[in-house]
VOBA-1610 file (N, C-alpha, C; in pm, whole numbers, padded with zeros to 5 digits, always signed):
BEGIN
Unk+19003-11824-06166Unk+18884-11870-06099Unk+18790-11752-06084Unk+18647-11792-06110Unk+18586-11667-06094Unk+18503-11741-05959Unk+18476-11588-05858Unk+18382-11624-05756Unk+18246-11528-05802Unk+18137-11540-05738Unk+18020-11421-05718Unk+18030-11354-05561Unk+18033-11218-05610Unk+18021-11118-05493Unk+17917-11106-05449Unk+17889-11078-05330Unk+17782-11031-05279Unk+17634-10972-05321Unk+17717-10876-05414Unk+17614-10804-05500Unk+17612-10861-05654Unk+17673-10993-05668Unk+17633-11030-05778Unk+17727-11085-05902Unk+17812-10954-05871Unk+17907-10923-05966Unk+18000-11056-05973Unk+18058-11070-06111Unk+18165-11143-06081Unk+18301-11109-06078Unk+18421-11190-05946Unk+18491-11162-05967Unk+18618-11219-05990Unk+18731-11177-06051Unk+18830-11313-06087Unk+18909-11280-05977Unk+18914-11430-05928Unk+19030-11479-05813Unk+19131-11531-05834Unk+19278-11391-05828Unk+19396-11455-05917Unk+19508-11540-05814Unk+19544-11640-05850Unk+19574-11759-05770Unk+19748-11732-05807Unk+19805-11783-05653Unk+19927-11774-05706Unk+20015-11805-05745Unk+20119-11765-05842Unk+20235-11881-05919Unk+20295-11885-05837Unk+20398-11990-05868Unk+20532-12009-05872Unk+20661-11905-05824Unk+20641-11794-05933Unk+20749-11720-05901Unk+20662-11607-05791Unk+20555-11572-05779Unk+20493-11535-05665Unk+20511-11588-05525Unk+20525-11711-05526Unk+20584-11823-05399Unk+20699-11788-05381Unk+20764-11739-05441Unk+20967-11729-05431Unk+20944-11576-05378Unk+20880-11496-05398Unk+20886-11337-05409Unk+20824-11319-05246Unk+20713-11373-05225Unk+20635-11427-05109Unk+20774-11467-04999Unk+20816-11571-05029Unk+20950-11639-04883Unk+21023-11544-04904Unk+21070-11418-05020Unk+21236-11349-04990Unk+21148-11267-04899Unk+21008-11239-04875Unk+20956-11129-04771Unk+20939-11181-04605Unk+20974-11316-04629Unk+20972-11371-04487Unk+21097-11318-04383Unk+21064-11290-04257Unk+21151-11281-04151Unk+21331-11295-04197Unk+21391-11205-04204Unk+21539-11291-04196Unk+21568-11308-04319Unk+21497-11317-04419Unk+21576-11371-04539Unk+21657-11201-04575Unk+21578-11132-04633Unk+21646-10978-04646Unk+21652-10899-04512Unk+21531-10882-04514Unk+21517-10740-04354Unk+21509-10924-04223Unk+21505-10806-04119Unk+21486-10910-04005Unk+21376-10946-03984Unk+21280-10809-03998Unk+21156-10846-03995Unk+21097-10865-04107Unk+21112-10903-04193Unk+21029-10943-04282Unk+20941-10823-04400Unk+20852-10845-04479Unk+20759-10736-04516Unk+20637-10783-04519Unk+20575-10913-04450Unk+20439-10927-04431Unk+20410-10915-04268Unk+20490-10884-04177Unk+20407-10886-04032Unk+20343-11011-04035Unk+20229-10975-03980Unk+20120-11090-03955Unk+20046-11135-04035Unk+20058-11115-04168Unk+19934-11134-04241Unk+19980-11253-04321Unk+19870-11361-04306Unk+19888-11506-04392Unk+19819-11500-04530Unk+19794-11400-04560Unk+19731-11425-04685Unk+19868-11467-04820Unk+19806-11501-04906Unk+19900-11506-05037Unk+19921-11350-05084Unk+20057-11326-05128Unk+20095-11213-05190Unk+19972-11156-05311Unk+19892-11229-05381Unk+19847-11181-05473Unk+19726-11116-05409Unk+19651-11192-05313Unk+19559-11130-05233Unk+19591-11022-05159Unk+19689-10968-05114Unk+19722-10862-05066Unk+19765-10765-05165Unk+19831-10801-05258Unk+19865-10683-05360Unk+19689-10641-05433Unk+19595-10746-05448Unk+19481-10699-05516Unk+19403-10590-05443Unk+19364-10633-05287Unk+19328-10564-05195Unk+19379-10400-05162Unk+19494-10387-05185Unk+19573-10241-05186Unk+19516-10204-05342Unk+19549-10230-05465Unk+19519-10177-05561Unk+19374-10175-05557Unk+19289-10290-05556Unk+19120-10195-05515Unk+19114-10095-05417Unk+19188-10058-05300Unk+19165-09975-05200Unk+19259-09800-05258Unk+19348-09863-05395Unk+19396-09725-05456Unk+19330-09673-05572Unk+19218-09773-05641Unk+19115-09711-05697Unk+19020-09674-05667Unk+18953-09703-05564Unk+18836-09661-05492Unk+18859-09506-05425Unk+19039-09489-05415Unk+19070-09350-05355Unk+19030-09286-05464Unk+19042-09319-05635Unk+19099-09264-05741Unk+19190-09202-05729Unk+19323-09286-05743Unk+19458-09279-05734Unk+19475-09337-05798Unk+19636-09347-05847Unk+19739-09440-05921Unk+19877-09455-05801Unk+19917-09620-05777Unk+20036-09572-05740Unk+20112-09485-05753Unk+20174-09455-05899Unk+20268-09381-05882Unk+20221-09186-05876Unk+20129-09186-05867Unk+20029-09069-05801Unk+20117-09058-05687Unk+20097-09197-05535Unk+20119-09136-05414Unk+20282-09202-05430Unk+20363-09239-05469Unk+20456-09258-05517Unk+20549-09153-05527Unk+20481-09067-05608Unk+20512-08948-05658Unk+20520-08831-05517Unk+20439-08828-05455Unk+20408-08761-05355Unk+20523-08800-05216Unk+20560-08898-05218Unk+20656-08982-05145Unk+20751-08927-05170Unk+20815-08915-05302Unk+20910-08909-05359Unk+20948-08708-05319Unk+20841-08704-05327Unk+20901-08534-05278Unk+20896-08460-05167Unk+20808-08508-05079Unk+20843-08495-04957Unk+20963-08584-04887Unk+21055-08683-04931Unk+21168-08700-04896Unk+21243-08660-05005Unk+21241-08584-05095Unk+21329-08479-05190Unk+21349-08319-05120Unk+21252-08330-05057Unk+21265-08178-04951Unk+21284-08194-04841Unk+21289-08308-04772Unk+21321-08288-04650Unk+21490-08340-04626Unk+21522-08399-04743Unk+21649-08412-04709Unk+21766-08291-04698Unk+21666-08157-04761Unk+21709-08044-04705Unk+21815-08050-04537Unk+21686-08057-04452Unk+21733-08041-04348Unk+21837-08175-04244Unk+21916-08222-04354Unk+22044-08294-04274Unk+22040-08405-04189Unk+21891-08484-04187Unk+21888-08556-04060Unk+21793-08486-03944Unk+21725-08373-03939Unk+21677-08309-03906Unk+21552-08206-03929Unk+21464-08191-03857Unk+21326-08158-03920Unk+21313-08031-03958Unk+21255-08034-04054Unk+21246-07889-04113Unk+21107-07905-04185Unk+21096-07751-04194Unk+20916-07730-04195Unk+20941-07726-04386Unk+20788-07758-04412Unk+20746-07785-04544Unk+20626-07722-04559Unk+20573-07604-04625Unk+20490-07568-04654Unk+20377-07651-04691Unk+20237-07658-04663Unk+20213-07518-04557Unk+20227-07566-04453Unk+20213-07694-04387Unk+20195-07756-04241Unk+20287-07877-04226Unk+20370-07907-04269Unk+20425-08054-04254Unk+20583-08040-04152Unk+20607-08129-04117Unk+20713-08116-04060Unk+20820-08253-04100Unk+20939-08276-04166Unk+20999-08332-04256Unk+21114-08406-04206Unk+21126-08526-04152Unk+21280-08584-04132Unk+21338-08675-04241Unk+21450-08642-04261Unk+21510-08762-04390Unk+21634-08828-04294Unk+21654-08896-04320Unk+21781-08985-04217Unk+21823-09114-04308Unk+21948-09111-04325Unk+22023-09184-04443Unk+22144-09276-04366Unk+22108-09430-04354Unk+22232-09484-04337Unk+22296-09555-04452Unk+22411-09619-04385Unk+22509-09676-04530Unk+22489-09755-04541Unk+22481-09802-04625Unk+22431-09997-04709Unk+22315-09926-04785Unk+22276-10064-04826Unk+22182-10088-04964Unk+22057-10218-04877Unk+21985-10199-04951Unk+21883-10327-04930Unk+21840-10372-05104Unk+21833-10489-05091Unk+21767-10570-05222Unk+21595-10525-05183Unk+21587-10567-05334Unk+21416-10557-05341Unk+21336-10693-05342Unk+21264-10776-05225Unk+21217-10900-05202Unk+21145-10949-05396Unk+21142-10910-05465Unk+21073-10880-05589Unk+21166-10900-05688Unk+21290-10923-05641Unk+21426-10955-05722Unk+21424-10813-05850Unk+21447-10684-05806Unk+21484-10621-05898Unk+21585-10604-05905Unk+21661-10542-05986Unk+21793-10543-06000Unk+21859-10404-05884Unk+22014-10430-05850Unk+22014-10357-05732Unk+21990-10327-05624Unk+22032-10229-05482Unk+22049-10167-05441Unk+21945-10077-05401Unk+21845-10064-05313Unk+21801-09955-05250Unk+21860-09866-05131Unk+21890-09749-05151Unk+21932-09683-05015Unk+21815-09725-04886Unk+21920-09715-04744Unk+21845-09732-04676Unk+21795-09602-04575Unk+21720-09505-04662Unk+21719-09373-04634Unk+21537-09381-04545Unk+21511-09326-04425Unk+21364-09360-04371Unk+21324-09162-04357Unk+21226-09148-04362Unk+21125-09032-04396Unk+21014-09040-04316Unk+21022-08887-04222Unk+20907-08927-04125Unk+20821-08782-04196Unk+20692-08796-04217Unk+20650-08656-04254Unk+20557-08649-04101Unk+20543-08512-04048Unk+20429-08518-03981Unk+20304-08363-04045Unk+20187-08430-04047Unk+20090-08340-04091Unk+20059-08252-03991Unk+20095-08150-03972Unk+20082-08085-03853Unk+19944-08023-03807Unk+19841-08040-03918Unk+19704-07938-03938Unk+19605-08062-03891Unk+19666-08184-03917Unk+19525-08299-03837Unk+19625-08346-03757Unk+19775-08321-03742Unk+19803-08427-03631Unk+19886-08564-03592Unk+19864-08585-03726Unk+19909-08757-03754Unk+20038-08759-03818Unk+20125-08831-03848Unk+20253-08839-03872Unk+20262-08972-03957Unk+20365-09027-04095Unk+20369-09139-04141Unk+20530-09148-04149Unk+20579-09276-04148Unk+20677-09308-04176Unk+20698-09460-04248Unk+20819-09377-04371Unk+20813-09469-04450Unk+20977-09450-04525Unk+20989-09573-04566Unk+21148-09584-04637Unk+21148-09574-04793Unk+21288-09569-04890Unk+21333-09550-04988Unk+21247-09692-05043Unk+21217-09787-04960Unk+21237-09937-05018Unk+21051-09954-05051Unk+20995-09872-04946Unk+20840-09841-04944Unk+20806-09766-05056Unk+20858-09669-05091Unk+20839-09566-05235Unk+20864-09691-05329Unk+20953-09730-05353Unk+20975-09865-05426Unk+20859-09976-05491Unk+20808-10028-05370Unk+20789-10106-05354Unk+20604-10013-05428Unk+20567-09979-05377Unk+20464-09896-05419Unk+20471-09844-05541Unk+20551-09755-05603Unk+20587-09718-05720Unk+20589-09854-05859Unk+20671-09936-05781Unk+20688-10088-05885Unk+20611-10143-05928Unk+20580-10197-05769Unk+20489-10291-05720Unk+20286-10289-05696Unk+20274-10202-05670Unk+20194-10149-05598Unk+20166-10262-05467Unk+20263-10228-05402Unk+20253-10378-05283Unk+20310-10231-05130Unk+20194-10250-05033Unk+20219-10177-04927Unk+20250-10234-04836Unk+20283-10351-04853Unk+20344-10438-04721Unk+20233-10504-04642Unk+20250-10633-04614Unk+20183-10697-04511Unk+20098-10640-04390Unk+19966-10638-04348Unk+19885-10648-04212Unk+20015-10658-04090Unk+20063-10524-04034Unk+20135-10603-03897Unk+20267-10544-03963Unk+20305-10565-04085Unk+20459-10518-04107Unk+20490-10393-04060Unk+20640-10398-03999Unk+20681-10287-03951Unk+20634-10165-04019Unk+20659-10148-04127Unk+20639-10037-04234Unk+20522-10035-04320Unk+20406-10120-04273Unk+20325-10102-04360Unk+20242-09998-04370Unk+20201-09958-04443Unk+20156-09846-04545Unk+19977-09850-04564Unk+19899-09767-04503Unk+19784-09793-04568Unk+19725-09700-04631Unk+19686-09740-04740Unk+19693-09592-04860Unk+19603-09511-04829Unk+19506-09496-04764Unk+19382-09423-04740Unk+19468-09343-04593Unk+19513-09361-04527Unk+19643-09274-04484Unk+19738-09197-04500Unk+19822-09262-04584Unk+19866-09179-04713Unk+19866-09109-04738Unk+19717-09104-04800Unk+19624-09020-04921Unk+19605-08917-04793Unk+19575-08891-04645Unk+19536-08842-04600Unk+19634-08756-04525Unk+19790-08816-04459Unk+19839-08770-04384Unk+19926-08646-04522Unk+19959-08728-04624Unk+20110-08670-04713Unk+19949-08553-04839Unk+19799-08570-04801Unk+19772-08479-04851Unk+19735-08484-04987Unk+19759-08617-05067Unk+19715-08666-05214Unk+19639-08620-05277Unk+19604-08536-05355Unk+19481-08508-05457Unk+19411-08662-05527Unk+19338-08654-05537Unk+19258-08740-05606Unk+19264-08729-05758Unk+19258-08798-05876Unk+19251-08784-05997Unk+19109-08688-06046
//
């Protein structure tokens, strides 16, 4: 479906399937996590995944850009055991690892650790936290989780707290 924007432009409004509907309910409350991975937000999965990927080009980013960036600040902080340890030049680093696995609402194959990562930016202040299943899910997907979800992710945060270069 195409709509007209504001300014004119047109744009395509991608509507959602079938197997989008199935991927959509495994993120509801209870089915995997307790809480769910949309919080509050009623929109359709495709409208929320479009909305994050315009808001990761407008950064000029690529998922797996802040993906990437995810991926190594909980590669160094698992240094310190469960415990915070400093990260050049300003960050301060927790990795904390329990036992089990989580599925991916997205039906990938396997097992995610259920390992959570707190970085804090120590030079503005602000702090993010995010899981093995969030790198995931971002990296895969480019899906930051629901308005309201426990863990949701907003990339212009991100980009700001973990420090992202721009392309």
């Amino acid at each position: 479906m195409v709509i007209k924007t504001v300014s004119g432009e047109d744009k395509i409004k991608m509507k959602q399937s079938p197997d989008m509907n199935k991927i959509q309910n495994n993120m509801q409350p209870g089915i995997i996590a307790i809480n769910g991975f949309l919080g509050n937000d009623h929109r359709d999965l495709v409208q929320i995944l479009d909305q994050d990927n315009n808001t990761v080009k407008k950064l000029k980013l690529t998922h797996q850009i802040i993906a990437d960036k995810m991926h190594e600040f909980r590669d160094k902080g698992e240094a310190g055991l469960g415990e915070f340890i400093k990260i050049k030049p300003h960050f301060d680093v927790r990795v904390m690892t329990v036992r089990g696995g989580i599925r991916c609402p997205f039906e990938d194959k396997g097992l995610l650790m259920k390992t959570n990562v707190i970085v804090k930016n120590l030079k503005i202040g602000e702090e993010i936290n995010f899981t093995d299943l969030c790198i995931h899910f971002i990296e895969k997907h480019g899906f930051y989780q629901g308005v309201g979800s426990l863990y949701r992710l907003c990339p212009e945060k991100l980009v700001t707290v973990l420090e992202i270069t721009r392309l």
